[in-house]
N, CA, C and O atoms as a Tinker XYZ file with bonds, in Angstrom:
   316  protein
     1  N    132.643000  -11.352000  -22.707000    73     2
     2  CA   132.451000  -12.764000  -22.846000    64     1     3
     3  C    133.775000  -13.465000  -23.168000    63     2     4     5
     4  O    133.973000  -14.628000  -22.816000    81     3
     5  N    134.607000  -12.802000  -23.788000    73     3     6
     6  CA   135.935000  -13.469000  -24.271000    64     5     7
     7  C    136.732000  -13.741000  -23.357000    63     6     8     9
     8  O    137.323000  -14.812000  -23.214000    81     7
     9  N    136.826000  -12.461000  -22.446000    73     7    10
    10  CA   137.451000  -12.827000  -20.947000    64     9    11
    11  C    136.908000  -13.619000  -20.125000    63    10    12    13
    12  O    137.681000  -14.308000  -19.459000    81    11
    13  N    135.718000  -13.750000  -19.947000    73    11    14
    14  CA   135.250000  -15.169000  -19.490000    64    13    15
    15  C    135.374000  -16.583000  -19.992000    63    14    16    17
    16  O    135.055000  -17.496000  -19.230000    81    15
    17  N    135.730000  -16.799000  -20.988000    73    15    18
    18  CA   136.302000  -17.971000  -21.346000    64    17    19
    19  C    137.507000  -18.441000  -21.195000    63    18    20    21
    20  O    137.806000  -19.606000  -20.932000    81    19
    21  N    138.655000  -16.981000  -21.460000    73    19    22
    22  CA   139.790000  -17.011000  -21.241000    64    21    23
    23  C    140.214000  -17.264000  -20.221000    63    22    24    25
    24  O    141.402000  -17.561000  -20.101000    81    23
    25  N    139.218000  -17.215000  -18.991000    73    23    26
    26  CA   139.786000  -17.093000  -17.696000    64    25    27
    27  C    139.396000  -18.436000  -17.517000    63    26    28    29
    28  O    140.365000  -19.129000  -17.208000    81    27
    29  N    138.173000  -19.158000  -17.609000    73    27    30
    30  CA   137.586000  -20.312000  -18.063000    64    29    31
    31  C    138.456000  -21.723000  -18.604000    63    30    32    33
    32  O    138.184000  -22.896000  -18.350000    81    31
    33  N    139.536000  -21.205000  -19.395000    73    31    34
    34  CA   140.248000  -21.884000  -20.222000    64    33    35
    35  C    141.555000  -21.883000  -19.393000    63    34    36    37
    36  O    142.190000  -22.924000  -19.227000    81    35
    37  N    141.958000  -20.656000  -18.857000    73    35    38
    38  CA   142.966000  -20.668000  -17.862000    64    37    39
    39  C    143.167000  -21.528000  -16.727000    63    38    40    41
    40  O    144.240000  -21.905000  -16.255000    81    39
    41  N    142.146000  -21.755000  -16.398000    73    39    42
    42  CA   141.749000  -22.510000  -15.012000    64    41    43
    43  C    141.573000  -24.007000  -15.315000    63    42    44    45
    44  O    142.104000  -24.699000  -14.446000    81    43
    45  N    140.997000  -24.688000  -16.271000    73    43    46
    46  CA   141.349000  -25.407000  -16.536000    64    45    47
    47  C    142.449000  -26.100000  -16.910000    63    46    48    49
    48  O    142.485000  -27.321000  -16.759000    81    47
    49  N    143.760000  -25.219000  -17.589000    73    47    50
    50  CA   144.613000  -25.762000  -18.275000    64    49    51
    51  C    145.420000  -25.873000  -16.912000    63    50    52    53
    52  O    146.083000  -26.899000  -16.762000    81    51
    53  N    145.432000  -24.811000  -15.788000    73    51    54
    54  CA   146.286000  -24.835000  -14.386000    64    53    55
    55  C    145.859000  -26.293000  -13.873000    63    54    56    57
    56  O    146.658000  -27.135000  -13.463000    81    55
    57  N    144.584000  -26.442000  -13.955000    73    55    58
    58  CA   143.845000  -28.121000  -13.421000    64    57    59
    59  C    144.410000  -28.486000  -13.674000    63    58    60    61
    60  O    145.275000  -28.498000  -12.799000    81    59
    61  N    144.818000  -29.162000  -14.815000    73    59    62
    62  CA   145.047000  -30.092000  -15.997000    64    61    63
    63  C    147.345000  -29.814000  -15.722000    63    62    64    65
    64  O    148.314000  -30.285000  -16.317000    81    63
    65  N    147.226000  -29.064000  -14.812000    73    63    66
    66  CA   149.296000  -29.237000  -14.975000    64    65    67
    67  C    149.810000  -28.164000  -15.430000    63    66    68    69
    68  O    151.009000  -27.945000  -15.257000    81    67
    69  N    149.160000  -27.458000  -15.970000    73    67    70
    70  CA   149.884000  -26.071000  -17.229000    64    69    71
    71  C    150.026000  -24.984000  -16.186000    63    70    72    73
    72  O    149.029000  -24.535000  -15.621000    81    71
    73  N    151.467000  -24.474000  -15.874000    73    71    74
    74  CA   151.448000  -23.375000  -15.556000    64    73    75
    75  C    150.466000  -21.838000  -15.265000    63    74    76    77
    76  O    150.121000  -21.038000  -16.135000    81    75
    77  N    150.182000  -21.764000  -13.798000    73    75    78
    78  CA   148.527000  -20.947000  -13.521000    64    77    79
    79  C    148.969000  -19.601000  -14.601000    63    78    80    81
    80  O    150.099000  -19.381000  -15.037000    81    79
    81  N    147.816000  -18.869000  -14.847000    73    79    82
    82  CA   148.580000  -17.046000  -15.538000    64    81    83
    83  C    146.855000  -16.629000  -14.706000    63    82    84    85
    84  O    145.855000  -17.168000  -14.232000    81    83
    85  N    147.441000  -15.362000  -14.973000    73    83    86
    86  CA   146.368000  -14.450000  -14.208000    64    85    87
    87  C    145.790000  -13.902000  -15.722000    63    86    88    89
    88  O    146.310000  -14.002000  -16.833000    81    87
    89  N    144.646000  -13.353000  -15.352000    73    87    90
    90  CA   144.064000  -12.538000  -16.665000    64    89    91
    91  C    143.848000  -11.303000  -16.371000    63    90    92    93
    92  O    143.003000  -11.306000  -15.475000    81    91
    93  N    144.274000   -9.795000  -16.743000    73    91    94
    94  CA   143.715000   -8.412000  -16.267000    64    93    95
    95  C    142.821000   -7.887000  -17.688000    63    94    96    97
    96  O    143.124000   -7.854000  -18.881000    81    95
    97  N    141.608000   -7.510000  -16.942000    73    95    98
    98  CA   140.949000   -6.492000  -17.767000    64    97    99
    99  C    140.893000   -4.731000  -18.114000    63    98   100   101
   100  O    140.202000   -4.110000  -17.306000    81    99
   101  N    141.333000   -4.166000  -18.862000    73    99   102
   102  CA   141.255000   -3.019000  -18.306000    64   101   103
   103  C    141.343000   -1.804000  -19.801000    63   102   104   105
   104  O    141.570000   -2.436000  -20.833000    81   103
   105  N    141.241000   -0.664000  -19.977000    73   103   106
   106  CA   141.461000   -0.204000  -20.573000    64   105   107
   107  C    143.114000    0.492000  -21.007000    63   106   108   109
   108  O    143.766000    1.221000  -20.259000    81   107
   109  N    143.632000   -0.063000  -22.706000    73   107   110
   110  CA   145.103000   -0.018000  -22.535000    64   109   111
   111  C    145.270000    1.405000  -22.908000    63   110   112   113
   112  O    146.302000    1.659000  -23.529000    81   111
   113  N    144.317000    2.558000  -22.610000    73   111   114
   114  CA   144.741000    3.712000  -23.235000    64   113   115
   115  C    144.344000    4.674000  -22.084000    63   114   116   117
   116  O    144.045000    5.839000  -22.350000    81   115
   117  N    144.331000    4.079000  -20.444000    73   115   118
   118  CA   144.043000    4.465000  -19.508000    64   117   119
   119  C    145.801000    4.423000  -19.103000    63   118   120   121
   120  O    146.602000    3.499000  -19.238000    81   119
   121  N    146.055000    6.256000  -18.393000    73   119   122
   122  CA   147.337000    6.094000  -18.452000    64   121   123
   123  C    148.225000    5.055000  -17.174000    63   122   124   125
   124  O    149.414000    4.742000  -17.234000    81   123
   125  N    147.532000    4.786000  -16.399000    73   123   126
   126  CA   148.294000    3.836000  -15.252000    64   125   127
   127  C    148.091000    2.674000  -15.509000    63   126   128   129
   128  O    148.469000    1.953000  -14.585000    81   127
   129  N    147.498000    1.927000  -16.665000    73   127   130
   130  CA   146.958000    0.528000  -16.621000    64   129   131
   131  C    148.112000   -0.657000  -16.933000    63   130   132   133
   132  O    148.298000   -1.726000  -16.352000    81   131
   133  N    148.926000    0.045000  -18.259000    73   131   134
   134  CA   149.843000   -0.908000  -18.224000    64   133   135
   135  C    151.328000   -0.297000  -17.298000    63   134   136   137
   136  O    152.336000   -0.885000  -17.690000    81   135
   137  N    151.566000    0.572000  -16.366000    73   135   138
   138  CA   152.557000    1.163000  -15.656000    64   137   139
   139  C    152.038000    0.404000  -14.512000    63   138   140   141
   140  O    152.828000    0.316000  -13.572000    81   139
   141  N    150.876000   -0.174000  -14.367000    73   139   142
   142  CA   150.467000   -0.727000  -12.632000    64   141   143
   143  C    151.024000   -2.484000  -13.130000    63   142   144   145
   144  O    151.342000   -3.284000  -12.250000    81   143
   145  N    151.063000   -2.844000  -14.537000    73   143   146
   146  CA   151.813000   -3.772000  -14.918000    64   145   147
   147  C    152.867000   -4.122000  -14.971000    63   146   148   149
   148  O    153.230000   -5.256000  -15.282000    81   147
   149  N    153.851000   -2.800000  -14.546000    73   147   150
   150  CA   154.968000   -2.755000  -15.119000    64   149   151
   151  C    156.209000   -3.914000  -14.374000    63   150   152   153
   152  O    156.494000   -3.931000  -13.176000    81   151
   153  N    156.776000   -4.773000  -15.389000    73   151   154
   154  CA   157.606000   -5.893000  -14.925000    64   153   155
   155  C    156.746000   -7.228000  -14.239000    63   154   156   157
   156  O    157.441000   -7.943000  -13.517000    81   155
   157  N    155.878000   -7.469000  -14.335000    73   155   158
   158  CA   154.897000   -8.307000  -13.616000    64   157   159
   159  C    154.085000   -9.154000  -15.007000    63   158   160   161
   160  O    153.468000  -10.190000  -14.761000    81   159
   161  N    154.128000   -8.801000  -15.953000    73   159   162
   162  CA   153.384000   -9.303000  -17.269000    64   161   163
   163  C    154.385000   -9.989000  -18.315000    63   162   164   165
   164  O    155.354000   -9.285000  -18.600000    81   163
   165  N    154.322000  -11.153000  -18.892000    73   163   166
   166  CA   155.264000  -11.530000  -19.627000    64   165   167
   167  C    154.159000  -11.492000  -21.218000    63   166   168   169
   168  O    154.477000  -12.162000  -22.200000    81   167
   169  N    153.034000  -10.705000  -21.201000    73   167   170
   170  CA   152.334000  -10.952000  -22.597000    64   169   171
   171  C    151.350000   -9.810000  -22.361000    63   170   172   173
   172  O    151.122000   -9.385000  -21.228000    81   171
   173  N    150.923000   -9.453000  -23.177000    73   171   174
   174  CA   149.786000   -7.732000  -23.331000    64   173   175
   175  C    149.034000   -8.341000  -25.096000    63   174   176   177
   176  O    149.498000   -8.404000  -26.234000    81   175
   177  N    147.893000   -8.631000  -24.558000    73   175   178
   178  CA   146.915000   -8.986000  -25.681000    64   177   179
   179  C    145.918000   -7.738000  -26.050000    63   178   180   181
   180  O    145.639000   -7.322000  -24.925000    81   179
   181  N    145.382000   -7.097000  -26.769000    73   179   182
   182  CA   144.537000   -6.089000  -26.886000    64   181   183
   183  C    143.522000   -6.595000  -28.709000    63   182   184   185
   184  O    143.720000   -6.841000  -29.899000    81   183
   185  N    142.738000   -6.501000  -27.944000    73   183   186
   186  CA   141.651000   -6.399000  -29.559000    64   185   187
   187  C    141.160000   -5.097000  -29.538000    63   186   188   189
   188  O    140.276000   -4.854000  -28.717000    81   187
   189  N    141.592000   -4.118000  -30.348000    73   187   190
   190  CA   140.719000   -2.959000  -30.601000    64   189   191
   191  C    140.113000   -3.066000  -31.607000    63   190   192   193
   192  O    140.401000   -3.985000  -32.373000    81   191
   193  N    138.710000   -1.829000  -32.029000    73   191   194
   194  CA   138.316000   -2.019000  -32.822000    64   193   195
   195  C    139.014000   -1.915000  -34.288000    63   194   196   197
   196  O    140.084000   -1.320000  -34.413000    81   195
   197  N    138.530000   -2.361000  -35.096000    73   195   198
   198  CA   139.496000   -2.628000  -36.054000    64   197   199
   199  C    138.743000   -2.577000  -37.675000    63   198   200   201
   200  O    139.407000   -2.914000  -38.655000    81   199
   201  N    137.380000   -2.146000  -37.802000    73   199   202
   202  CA   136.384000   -1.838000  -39.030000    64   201   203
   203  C    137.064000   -0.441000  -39.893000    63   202   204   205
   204  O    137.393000    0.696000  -39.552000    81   203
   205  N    137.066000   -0.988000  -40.804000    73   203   206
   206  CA   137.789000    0.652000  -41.787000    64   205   207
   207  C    136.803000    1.701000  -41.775000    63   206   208   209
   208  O    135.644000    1.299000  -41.875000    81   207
   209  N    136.956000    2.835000  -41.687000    73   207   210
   210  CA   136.449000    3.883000  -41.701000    64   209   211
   211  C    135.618000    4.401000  -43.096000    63   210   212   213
   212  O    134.842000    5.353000  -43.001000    81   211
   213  N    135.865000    3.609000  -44.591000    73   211   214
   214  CA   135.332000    3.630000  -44.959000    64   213   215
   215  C    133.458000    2.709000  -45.182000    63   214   216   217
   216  O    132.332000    2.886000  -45.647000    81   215
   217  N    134.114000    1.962000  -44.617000    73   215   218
   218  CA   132.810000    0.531000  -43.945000    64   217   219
   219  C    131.487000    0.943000  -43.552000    63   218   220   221
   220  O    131.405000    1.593000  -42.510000    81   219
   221  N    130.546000    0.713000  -44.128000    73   219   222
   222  CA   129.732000    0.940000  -43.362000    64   221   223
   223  C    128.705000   -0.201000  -42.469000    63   222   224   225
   224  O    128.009000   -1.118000  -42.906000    81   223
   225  N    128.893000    0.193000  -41.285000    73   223   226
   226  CA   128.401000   -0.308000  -39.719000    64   225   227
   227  C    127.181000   -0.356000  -39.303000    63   226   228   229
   228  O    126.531000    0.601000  -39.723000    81   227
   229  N    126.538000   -1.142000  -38.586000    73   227   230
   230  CA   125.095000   -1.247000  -38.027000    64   229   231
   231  C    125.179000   -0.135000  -37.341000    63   230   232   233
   232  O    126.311000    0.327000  -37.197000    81   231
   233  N    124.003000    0.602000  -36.727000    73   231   234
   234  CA   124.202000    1.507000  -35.190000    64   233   235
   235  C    125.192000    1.047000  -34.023000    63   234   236   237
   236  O    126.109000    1.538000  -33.365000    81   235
   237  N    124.465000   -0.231000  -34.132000    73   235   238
   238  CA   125.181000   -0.837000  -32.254000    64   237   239
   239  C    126.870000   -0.873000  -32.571000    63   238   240   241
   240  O    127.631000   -1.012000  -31.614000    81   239
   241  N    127.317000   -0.764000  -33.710000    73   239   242
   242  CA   128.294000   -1.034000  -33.679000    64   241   243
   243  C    129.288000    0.545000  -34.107000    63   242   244   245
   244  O    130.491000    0.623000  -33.856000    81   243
   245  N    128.456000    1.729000  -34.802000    73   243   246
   246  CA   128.820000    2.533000  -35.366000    64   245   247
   247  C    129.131000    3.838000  -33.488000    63   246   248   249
   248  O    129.884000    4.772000  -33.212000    81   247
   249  N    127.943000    3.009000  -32.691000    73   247   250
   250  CA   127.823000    4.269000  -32.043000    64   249   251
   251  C    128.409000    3.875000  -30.658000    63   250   252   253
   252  O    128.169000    4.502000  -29.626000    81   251
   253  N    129.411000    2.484000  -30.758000    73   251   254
   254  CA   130.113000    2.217000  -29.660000    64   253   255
   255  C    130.881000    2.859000  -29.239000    63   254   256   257
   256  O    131.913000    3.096000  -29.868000    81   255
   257  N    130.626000    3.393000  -27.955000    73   255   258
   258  CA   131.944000    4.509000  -27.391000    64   257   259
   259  C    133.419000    4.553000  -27.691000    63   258   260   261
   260  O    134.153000    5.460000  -27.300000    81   259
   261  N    133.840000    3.437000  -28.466000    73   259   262
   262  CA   135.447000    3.927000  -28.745000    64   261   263
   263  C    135.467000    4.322000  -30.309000    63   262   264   265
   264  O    136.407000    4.734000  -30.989000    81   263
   265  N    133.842000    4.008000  -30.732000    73   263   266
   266  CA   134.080000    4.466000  -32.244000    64   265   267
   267  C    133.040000    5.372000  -32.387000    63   266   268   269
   268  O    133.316000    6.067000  -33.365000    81   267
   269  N    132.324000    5.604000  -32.058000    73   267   270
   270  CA   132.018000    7.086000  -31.876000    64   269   271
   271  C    132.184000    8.233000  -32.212000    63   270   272   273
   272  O    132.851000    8.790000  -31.340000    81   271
   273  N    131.846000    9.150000  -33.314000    73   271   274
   274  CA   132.830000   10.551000  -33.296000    64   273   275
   275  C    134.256000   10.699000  -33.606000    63   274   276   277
   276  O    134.721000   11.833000  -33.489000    81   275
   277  N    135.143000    9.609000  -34.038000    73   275   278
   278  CA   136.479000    9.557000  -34.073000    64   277   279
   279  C    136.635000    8.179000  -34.930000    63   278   280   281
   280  O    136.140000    7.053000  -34.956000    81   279
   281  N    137.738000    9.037000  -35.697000    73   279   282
   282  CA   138.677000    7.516000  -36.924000    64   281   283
   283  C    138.236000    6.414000  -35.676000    63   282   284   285
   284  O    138.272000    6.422000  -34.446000    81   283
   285  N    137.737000    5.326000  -36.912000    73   283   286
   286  CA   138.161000    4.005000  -36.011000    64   285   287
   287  C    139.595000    3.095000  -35.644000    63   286   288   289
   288  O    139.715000    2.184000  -34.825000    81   287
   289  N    140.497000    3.619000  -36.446000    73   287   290
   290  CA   141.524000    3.359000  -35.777000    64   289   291
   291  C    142.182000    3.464000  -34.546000    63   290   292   293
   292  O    142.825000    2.585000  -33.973000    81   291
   293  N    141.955000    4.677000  -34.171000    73   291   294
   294  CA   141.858000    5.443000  -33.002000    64   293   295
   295  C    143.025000    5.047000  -31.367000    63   294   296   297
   296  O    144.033000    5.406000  -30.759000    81   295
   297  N    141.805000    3.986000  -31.387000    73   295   298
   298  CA   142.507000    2.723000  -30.129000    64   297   299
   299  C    143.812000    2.030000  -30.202000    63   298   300   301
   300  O    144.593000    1.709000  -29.306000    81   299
   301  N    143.872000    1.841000  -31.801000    73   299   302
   302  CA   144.761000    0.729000  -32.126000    64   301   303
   303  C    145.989000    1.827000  -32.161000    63   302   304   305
   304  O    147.047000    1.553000  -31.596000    81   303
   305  N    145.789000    3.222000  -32.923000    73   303   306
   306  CA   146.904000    3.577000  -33.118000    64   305   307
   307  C    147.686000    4.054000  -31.639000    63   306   308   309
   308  O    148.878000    4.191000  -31.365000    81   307
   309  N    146.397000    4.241000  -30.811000    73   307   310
   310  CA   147.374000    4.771000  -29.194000    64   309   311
   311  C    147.866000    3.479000  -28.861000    63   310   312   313
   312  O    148.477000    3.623000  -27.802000    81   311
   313  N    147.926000    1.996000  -29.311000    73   311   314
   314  CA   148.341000    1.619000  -28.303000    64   313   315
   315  C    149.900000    0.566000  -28.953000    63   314   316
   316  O    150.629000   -0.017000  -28.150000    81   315
């Protein structure tokens, strides 16, 4: 949903005069994702998860595939 706004918000601001930007989605701990970027990107945004490991989490949120079975840091520290 965030990327849909962002892209949302992008497009408007290009309307509106502001320099167009592209938006990529993708996983940053997939090894070609930011190398298929490489020299073509002037900005790399990432939200990983980010709940302390001591915390305790709903299901939907405990048993999300990047937090899952592994520190929740995890994401943040590969990237």
């Amino acid at each position: 949903m965030a990327l849909a706004w962002a892209r949302r918000n992008a497009e408007a601001r290009s309307a509106a005069g502001d320099t167009p930007i592209t938006l990529h989605s993708g996983d940053v701990t997939a090894p070609d994702v930011l190398s298929d970027l490489d020299g073509r990107v002037d900005l790399v945004l990432c939200n990983p998860p980010y709940v302390p490991d001591a915390t305790e989490v709903p299901p939907e949120v405990a048993d999300h595939q990047d937090l899952a079975g592994r520190p929740r840091f995890a994401t943040a520290r590969r990237t």
